[in-house]
C-alpha positions as CSV (number, residue, x, y, z in Angstrom):
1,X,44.2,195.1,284.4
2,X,43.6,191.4,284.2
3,X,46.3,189.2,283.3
4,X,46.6,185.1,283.5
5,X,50.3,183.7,283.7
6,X,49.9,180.5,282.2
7,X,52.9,178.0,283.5
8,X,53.6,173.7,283.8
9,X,54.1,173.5,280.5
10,X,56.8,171.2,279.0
11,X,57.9,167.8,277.2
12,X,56.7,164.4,278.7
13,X,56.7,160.7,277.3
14,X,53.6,159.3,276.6
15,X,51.8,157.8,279.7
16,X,53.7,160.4,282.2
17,X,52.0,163.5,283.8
18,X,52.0,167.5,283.4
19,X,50.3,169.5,286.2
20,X,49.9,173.2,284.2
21,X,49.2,176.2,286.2
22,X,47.4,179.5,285.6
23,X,47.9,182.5,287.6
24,X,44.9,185.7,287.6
25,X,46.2,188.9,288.7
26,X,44.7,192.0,288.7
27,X,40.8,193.2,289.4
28,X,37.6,191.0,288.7
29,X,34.7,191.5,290.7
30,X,34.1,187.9,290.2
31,X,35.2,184.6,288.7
32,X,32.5,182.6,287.2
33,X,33.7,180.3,284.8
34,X,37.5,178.7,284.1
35,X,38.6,176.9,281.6
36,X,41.5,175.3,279.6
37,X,41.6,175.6,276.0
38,X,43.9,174.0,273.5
39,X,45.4,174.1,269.7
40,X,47.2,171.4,268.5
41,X,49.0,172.1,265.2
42,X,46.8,172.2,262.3
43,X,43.7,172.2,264.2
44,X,41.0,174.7,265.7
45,X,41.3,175.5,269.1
46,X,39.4,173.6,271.5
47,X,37.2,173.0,274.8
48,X,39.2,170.6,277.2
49,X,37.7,171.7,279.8
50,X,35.5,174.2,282.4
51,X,34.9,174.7,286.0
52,X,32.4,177.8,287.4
53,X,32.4,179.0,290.9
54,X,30.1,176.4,292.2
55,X,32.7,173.6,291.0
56,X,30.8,172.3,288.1
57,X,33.3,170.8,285.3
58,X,32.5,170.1,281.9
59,X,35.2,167.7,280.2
60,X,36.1,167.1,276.7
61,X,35.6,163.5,275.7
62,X,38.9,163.1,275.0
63,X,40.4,163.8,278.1
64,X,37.7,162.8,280.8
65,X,39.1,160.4,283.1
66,X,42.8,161.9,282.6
67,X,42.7,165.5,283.0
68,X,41.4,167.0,286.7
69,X,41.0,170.8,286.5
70,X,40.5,172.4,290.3
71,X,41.2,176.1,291.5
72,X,42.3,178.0,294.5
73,X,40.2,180.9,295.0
74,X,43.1,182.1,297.7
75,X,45.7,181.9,295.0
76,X,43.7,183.1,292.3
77,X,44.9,180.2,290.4
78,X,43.3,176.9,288.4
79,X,45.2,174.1,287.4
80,X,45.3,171.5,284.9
81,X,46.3,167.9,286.1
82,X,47.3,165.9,282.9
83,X,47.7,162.2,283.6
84,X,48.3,159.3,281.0
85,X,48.9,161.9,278.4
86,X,48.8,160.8,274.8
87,X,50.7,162.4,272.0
88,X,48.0,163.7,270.6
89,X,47.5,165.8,273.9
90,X,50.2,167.7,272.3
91,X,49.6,171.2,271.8
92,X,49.3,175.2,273.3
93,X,47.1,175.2,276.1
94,X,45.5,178.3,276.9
95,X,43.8,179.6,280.2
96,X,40.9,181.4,279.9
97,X,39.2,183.4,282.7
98,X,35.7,184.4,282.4
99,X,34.3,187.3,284.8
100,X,32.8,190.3,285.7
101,X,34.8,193.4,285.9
102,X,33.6,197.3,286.5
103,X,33.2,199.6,283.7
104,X,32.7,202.7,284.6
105,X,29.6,201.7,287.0
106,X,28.6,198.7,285.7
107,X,29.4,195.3,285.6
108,X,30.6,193.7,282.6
109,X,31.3,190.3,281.1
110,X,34.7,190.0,280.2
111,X,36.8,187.1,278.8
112,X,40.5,186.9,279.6
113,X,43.2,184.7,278.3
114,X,46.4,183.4,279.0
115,X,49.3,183.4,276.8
116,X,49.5,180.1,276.3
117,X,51.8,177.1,277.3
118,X,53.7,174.6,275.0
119,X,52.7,170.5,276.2
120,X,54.6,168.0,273.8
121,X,53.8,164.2,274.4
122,X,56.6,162.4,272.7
123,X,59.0,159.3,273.3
């Protein structure tokens, strides 16, 4: 019922820019929080960063001041603006959608993922 297409993804040189892109489809009685996770090779997936509904983001360390996540609620999509990236930026970067859907008659919380995109930083 829910599904994110995750695109943007690619190869850049170090210092150049990747804007990725995450698509929702399907039925959720409400967004509340979006986010971008990623998994560089050999390491645990992590944070890079949120944004809920009222615009609040929450930034990994390690990307603050080069990453800019925003959304458009009339696309149903978020992006991910990666400037100055490093190459250890390199890795899968997954969307991740949290919100409440219907079950039955009640509301749930329900995380929802994308299927990931490929980012390589490398000269």
């Amino acid at each position: 019922q829910v599904q994110l297409a995750e695109s943007g993804g690619g190869l850049v040189q170090p210092g150049g820019s990747l804007r990725l892109s995450c698509a929702v489809s399907g039925s959720l009685f409400s967004v509340n929080v979006m986010g971008w996770y990623r998994q560089a090779p050999g390491k645990q997936r992590e944070l890079v960063v949120t944004i809920t509904s009222g615009t609040t983001t929450n930034y990994a360390d390690s990307v603050k001041g080069r990453f800019a996540i925003s959304r458009d609620n009339a696309k149903n999509t978020v992006y991910l603006q990666m400037n100055s990236l490093k190459p250890e930026d390199t890795a899968v970067y997954y969307c991740k959608v949290t919100g409440l859907v219907y079950i039955g008659s009640n509301l749930k919380v329900g995380d929802y993922w994308g299927q990931g995109t490929q980012v390589t930083v490398s000269s």
